[in-house]
C-alpha positions in Angstrom: -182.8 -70.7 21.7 -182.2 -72.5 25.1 -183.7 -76.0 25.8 -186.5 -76.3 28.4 -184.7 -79.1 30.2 -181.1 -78.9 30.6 -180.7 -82.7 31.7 -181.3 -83.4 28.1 -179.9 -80.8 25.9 -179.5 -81.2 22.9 -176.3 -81.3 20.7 -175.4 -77.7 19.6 -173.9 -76.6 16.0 -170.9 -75.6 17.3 -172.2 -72.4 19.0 -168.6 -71.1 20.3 -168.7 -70.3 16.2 -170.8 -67.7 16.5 -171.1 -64.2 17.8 -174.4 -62.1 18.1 -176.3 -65.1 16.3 -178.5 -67.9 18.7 -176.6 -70.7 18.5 -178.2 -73.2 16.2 -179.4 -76.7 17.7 -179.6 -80.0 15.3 -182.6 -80.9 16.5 -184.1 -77.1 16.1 -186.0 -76.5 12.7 -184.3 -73.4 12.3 -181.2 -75.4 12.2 -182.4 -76.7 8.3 -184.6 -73.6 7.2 -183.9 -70.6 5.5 -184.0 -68.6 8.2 -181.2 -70.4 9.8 -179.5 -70.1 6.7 -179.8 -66.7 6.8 -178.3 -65.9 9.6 -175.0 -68.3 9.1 -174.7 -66.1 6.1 -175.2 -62.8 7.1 -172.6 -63.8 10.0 -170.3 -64.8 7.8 -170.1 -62.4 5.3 -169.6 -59.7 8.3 -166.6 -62.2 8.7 -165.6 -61.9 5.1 -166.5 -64.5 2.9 -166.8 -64.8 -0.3 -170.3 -64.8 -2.2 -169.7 -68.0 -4.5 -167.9 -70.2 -1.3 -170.9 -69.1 0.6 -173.6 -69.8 -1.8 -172.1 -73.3 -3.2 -171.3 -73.9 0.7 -175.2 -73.1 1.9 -176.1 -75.2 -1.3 -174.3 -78.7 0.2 -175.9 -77.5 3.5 -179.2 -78.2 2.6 -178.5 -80.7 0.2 -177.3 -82.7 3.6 -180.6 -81.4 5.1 -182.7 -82.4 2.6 -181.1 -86.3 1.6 -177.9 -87.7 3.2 -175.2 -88.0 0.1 -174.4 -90.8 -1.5 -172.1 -91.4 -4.1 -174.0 -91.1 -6.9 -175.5 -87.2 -5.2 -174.8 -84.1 -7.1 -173.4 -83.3 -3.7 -170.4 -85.7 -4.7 -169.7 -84.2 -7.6 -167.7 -80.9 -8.8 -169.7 -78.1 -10.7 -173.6 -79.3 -9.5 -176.6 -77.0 -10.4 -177.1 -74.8 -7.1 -180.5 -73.5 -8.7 -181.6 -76.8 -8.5 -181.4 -76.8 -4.3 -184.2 -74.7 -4.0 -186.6 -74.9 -1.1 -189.9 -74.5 -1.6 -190.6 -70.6 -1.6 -187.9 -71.0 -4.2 -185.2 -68.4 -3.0 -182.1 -70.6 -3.8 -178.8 -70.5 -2.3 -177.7 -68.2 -4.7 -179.9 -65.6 -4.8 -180.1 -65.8 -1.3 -176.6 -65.1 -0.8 -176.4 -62.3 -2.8 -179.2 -61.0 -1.8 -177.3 -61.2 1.4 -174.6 -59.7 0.4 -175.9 -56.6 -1.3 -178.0 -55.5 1.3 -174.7 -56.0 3.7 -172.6 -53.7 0.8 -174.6 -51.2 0.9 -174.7 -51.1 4.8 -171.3 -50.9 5.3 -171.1 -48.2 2.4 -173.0 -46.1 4.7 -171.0 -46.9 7.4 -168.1 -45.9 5.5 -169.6 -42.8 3.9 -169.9 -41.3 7.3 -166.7 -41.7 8.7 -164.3 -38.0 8.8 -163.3 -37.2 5.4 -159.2 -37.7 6.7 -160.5 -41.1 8.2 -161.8 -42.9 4.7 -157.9 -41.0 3.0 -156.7 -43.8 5.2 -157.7 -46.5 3.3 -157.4 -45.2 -0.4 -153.3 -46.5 0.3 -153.9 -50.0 -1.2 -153.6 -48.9 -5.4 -155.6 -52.3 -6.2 -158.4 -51.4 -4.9 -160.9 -48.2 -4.0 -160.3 -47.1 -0.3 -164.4 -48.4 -0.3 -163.5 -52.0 -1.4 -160.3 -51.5 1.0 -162.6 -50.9 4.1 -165.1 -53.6 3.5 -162.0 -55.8 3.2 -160.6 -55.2 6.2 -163.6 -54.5 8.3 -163.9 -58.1 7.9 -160.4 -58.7 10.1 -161.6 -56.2 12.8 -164.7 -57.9 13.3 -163.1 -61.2 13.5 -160.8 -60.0 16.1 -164.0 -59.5 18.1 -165.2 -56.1 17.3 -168.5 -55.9 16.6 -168.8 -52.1 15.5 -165.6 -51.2 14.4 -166.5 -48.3 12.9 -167.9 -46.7 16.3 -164.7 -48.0 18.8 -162.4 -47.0 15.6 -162.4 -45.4 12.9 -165.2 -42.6 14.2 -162.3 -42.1 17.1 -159.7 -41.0 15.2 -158.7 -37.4 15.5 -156.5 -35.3 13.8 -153.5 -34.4 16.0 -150.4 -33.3 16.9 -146.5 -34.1 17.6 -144.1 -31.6 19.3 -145.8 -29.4 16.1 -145.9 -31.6 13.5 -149.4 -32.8 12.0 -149.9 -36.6 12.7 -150.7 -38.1 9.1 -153.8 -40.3 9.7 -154.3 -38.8 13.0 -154.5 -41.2 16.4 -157.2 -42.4 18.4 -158.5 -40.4 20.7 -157.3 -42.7 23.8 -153.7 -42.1 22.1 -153.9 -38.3 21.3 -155.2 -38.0 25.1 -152.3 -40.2 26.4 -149.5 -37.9 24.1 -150.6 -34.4 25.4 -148.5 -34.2 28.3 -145.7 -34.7 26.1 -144.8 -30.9 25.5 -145.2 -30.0 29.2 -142.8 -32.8 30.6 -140.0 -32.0 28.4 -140.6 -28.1 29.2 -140.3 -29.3 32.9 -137.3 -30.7 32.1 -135.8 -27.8 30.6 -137.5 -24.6 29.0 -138.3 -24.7 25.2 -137.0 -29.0 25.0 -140.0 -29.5 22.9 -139.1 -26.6 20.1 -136.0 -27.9 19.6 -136.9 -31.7 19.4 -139.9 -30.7 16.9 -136.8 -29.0 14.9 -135.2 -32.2 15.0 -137.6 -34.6 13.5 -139.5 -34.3 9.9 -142.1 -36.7 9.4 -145.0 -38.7 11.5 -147.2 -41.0 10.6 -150.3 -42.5 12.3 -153.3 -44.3 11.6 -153.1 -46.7 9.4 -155.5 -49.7 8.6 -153.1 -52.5 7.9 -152.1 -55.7 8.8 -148.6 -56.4 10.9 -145.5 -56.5 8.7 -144.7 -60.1 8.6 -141.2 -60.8 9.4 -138.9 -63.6 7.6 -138.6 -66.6 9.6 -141.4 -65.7 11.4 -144.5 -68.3 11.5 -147.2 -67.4 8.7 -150.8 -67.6 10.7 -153.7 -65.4 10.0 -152.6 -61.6 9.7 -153.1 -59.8 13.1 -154.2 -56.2 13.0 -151.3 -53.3 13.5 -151.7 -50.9 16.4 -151.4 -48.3 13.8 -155.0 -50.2 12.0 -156.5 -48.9 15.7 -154.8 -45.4 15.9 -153.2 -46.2 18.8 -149.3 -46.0 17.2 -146.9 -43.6 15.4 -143.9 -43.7 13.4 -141.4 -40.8 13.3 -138.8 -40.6 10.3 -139.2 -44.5 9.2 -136.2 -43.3 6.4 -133.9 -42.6 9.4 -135.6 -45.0 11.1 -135.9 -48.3 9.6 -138.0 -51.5 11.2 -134.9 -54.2 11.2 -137.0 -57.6 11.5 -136.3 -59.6 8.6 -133.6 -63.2 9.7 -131.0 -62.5 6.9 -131.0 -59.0 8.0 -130.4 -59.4 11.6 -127.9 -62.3 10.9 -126.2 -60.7 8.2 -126.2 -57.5 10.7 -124.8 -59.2 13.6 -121.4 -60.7 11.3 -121.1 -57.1 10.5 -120.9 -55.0 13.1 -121.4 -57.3 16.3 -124.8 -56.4 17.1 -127.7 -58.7 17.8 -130.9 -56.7 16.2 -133.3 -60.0 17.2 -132.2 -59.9 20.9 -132.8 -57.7 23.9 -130.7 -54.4 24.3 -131.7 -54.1 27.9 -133.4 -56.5 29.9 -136.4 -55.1 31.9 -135.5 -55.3 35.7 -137.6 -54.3 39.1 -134.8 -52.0 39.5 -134.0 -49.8 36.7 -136.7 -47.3 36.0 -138.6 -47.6 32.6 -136.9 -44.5 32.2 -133.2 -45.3 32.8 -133.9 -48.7 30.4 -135.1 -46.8 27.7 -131.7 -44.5 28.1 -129.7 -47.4 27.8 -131.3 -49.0 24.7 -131.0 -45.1 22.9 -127.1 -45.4 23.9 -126.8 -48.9 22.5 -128.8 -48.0 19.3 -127.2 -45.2 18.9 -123.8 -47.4 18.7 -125.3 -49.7 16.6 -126.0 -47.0 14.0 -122.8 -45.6 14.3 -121.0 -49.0 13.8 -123.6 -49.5 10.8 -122.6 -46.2 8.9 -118.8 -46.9 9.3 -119.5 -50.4 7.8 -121.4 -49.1 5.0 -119.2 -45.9 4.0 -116.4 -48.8 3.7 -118.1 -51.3 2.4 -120.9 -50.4 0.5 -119.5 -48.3 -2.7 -117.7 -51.3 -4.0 -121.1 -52.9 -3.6 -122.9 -50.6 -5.6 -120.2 -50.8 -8.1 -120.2 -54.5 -8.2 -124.1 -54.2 -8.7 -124.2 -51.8 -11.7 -121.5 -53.7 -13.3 -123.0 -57.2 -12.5 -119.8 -58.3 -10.7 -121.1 -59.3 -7.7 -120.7 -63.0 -7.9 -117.2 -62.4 -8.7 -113.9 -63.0 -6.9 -113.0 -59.5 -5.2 -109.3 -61.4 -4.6 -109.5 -60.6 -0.9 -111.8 -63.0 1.5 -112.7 -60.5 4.1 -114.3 -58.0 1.0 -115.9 -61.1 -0.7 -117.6 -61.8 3.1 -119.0 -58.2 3.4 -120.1 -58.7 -0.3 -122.4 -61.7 0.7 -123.3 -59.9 4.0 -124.7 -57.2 1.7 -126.1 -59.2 -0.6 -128.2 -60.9 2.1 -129.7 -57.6 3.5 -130.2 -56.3 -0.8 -132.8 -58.8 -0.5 -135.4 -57.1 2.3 -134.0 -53.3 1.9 -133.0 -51.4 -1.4 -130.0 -49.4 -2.5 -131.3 -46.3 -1.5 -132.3 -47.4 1.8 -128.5 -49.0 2.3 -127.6 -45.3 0.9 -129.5 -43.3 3.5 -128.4 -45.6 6.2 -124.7 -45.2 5.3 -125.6 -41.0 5.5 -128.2 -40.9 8.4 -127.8 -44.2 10.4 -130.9 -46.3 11.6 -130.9 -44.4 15.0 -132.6 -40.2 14.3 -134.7 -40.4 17.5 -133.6 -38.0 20.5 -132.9 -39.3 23.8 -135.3 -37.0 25.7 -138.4 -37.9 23.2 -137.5 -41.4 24.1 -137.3 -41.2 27.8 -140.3 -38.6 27.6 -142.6 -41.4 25.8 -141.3 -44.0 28.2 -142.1 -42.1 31.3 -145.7 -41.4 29.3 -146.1 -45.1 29.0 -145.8 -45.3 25.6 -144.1 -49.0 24.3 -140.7 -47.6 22.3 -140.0 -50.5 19.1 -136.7 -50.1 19.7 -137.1 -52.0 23.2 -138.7 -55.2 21.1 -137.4 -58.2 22.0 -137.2 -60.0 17.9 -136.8 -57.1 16.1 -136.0 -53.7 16.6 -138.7 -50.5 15.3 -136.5 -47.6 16.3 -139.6 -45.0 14.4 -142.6 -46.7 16.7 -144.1 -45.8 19.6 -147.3 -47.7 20.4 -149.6 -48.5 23.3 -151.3 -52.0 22.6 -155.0 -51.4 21.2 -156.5 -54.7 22.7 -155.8 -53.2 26.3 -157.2 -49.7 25.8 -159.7 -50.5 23.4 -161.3 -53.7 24.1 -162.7 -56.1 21.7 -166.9 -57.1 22.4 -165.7 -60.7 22.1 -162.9 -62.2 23.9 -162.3 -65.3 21.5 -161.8 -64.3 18.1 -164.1 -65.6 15.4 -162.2 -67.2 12.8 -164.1 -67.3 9.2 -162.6 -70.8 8.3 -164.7 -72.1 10.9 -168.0 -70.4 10.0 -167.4 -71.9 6.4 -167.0 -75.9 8.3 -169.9 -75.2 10.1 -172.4 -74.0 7.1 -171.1 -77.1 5.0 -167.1 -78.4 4.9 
């Protein structure tokens, strides 16, 4: 609702708040009636909140509407009555709010009924919860990030496809799977039948998947940010042979090892060396780096095991350069297991075949490997917020919703 005369507008509820609700004025009614109550809820639970925060949070609201506190208000006290804030058609906060939030439930179980049967597989992958309560979850963090139907710019998008002939689990977005499919005919320009023997080189891809980024150790814990595999738009090819190496200890412990900095560049971008000709010289240095990694572990790591099995780790090995590969491994134990060290010491961290790599670079695809704080030799991505747009450019944090309905 916009004020007749702009010379003496009045003092907005925080309108930068909100997204596809009127911002709210103080001196509006609607600011204090139901109404207006309605909508901050029905905003907020499409940013995910919780029905008893809302409804104890919309009960203060109008309590603050209706008397200022004092200290001897219920609104000062822990545990008050909210069917006692009733307004006069006597819909309280409480039934109000979950009226809300049923009819909002059963909205987005629609929405989520009608997605491709492979799509809703996608988010049966959490085991503590239904892949329905999954998706009504984490529409929540796709709305916040400024979607406002998630369902239509996502999920409906993904399609089932294909790598050098090997089913995509999850499928890709359609912007991706468009992108990829000049993958098989520039590698057959290069030389005839490349992409049959790649394919018979590689096992496993993985795509969509509606999750969170990995956090790393170290790393500053803010609100989770959304994976480009949670928008189709990234795959992973042989994670076992593959692994993401992001964790601190890791990379430290990594580094002492075998002289390799995991958390820094391998090749610095530069006007002028090709995409192409950077990409071939982060495989080369990767592929050193696995090397050095397996000849560390085939020396290092069966007296490790043993020490392990037998609970002798902590004890003295009688030679200082063993006991300092010990702790080294001990360090990385913490973020990878046994069997991982195991497969590394067989297979490397490094599978992925030069061409491939150069191919997807010259396609424009972002290789992990070429990350500047980590390195994610099994991803290939192109970043979601660029191809796929969010509705709103600021994102719409729920923490603030909550401030503004009542702190």
């Amino acid at each position: 609702m916009k004020p007749k005369d702009k010379r003496a507008r009045p003092r907005l509820l925080n309108p930068a708040a909100f997204h596809l609700v009127d911002a709210l004025h103080l001196d509006d009614p609607l600011a204090t009636s139901l109404e207006g109550d309605r909508v901050l809820v029905e905003e907020a639970l499409r940013r995910g909140a919780g029905e008893l925060d809302l409804a104890q949070r919309v009960a203060r609201r109008r309590e603050r509407a209706l008397s200022p506190p004092t200290a001897s208000s219920a609104f000062g006290r822990r545990g008050f009555g909210l069917e006692r804030l009733r307004p006069p058609d006597g819909i309280g906060p409480a039934s109000m709010v979950w009226e809300a939030a049923s009819a909002y439930r059963e909205t987005v179980r629609q929405e989520f009924t009608a997605l491709p049967d492979h799509v809703r597989a996608s988010f049966a992958f959490d085991k503590k919860r239904s892949a329905f309560d999954y998706y009504l979850g984490i529409r929540a963090a796709y709305y916040q990030a400024g979607y406002d139907d998630s369902a239509a710019d996502v999920f409906q998008r993904i399609k089932p496809a294909k790598l050098l002939g090997h089913d995509i689990i999850g499928g890709v977005h359609e912007v991706f799977a468009e992108q990829l499919a000049g993958l098989d005919r520039l590698l057959d320009s290069w030389s005839p039948g490349l992409p049959e023997r790649i394919g018979k080189e590689i096992h496993q891809v993985g795509g969509f998947v509606p999750r969170y980024i990995a956090p790393k150790q170290g790393e500053h814990r803010g609100a989770p940010v959304l994976s480009n595999h949670g928008f189709g738009m990234a795959i992973d090819i042989d994670p076992g042979k593959n692994p993401h190496i992001k964790d601190r200890d890791v990379i430290e412990g990594l580094k002492e090892a075998i002289g390799y900095d995991f958390g820094a560049t391998l090749a610095q971008s530069s006007r002028d060396i090709p995409d192409v000709d950077r990409i071939a010289q982060i495989h080369l240095r990767a592929q050193d780096a696995s090397r050095r990694l397996q000849s560390w572990l085939q020396q290092y790591l069966p007296m490790y095991r043993e020490a392990e099995r037998t609970g002798s780790i902590r004890s003295s090995f009688g030679d200082p350069e063993i006991e300092r590969n010990m702790r080294l491994l001990q360090r990385i134990r913490r973020f990878h297991s046994l069997a991982d060290l195991e497969s590394w010491a067989k297979h490397g961290i490094q599978s992925i075949p030069l061409y491939l790599a150069a191919a997807m670079a010259q396609l424009k695809f972002r290789w992990g490997a070429a990350y500047d704080h980590s390195k994610d030799v099994m991803h290939f991505e192109i970043e979601a917020r660029e191809r796929i747009p969010p509705d709103s450019k600021k994102p719409r944090p729920l923490d603030e919703l909550l401030r503004v309905i009542a702190p």
